[in-house]
N, C-alpha and C positions, 0 to 999 in steps of 0.2 A: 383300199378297203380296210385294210389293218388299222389306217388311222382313226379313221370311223366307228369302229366295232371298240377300238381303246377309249377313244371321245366318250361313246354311250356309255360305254360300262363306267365309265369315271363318273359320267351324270348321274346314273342309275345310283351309285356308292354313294357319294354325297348325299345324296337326296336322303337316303335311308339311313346314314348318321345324323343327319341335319334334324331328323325327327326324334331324338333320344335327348332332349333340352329340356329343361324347364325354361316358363316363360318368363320374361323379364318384362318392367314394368314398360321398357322400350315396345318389347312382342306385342304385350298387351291394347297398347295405343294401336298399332300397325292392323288387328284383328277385327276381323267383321262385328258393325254392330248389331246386327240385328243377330240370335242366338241362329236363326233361321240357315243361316249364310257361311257357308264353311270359306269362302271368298270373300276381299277385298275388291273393291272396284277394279285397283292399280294391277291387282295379281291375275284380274281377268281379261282383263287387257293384257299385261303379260301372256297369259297364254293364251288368247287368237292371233298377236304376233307373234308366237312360238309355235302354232299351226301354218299358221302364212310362211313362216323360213322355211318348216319342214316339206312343208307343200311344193316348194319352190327348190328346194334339192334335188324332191323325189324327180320333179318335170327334168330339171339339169341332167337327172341318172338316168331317165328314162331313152333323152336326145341319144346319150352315151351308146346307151344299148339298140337305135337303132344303126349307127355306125360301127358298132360290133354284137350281133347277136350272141354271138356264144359266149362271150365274157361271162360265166357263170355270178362271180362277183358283183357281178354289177346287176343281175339280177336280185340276188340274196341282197346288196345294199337300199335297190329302190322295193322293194318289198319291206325290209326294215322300217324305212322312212315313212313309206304309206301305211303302217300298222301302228307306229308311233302317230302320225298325224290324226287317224282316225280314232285313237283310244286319246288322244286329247281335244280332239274335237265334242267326242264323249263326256267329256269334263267337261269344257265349256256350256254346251248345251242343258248339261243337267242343273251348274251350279251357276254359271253365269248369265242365261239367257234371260230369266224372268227379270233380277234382278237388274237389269240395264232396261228392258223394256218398261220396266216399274220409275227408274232414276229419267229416262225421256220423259214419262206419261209427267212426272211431277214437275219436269222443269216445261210443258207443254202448258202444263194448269197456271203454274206463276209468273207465265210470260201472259197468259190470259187476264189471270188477273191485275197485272200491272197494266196493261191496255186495258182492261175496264176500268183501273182508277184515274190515267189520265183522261180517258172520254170523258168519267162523271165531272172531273173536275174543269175540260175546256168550255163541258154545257154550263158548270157552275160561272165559270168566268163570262159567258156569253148573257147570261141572266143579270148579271151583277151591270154588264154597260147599256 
C-alpha cells in the first residue's frame, strides 16, 4: 500500500513540475493542431491506456479484498485506483472522444473516395476495350 500511495504522489509531483516549462520548438511540433484540442491523438491514446492499467489494478485489488475483507488498505488502494480511473476517464471523454470519432469519420470518407476513384476508373478502362 505504501508503495502505491509513494508511486501516485511521485506521479502527481511530476506532473505539476512538468507544467512550469516553457515550450520548446520540439513541444511545439508535439502539440495539438487544431487550437480546439488541448490533446494530441498519441497522448489520447496514452490515456485510455492509462485507464485500462488503472482499471485492471483496481479489478486485481478488488480479487484481493474478497480473500481478505478487512484489509482496510486494500480498500482505501482499490478506491484510489477507481477515482483515478474515473477522473481520467473524465478526460478522455471530454477531450478525446470527438476528436477520434472525427479522425474515423475522415479516414471512412478517404477510403470512400479512393473506392469511388478506382470504380470511375475500371468503368473508364471497360469503355476504352
Amino acid at each position: 500500500m505504501r508503495h502505491l500511495l509513494l508511486t501516485l504522489s511521485l506521479f502527481l509531483s511530476l506532473g505539476m513540475l512538468a507544467d512550469h516549462h516553457k515550450k520548446s520548438d520540439k513541444d511545439a511540433k508535439n502539440s495539438p493542431k487544431n487550437p480546439n484540442h488541448l490533446m494530441t491523438f498519441k497522448q489520447c491514446k496514452e490515456t485510455k491506456d492509462g485507464v485500462s492499467g488503472l482499471l485492471s489494478l483496481a479489478d486485481k485489488t478488488w480479487k484481493e479484498i474478497k480473500e481478505d475483507p478487512e484489509d482496510e488498505d486494500k480498500w482505501l488502494e482499490a478506491a484510489l485506483l477507481a477515482d483515478l480511473a474515473a477522473n481520467y476517464s473524465t478526460v478522455y471523454d471530454v477531450w478525446c472522444k470527438d476528436m477520434i470519432a472525427q479522425r474515423m469519420k475522415m479516414r471512412k470518407m478517404a477510403g470512400k473516395k479512393k473506392n469511388m476513384k478506382d470504380h470511375h476508373h475500371k468503368e473508364k478502362g471497360k469503355k476504352d476495350n
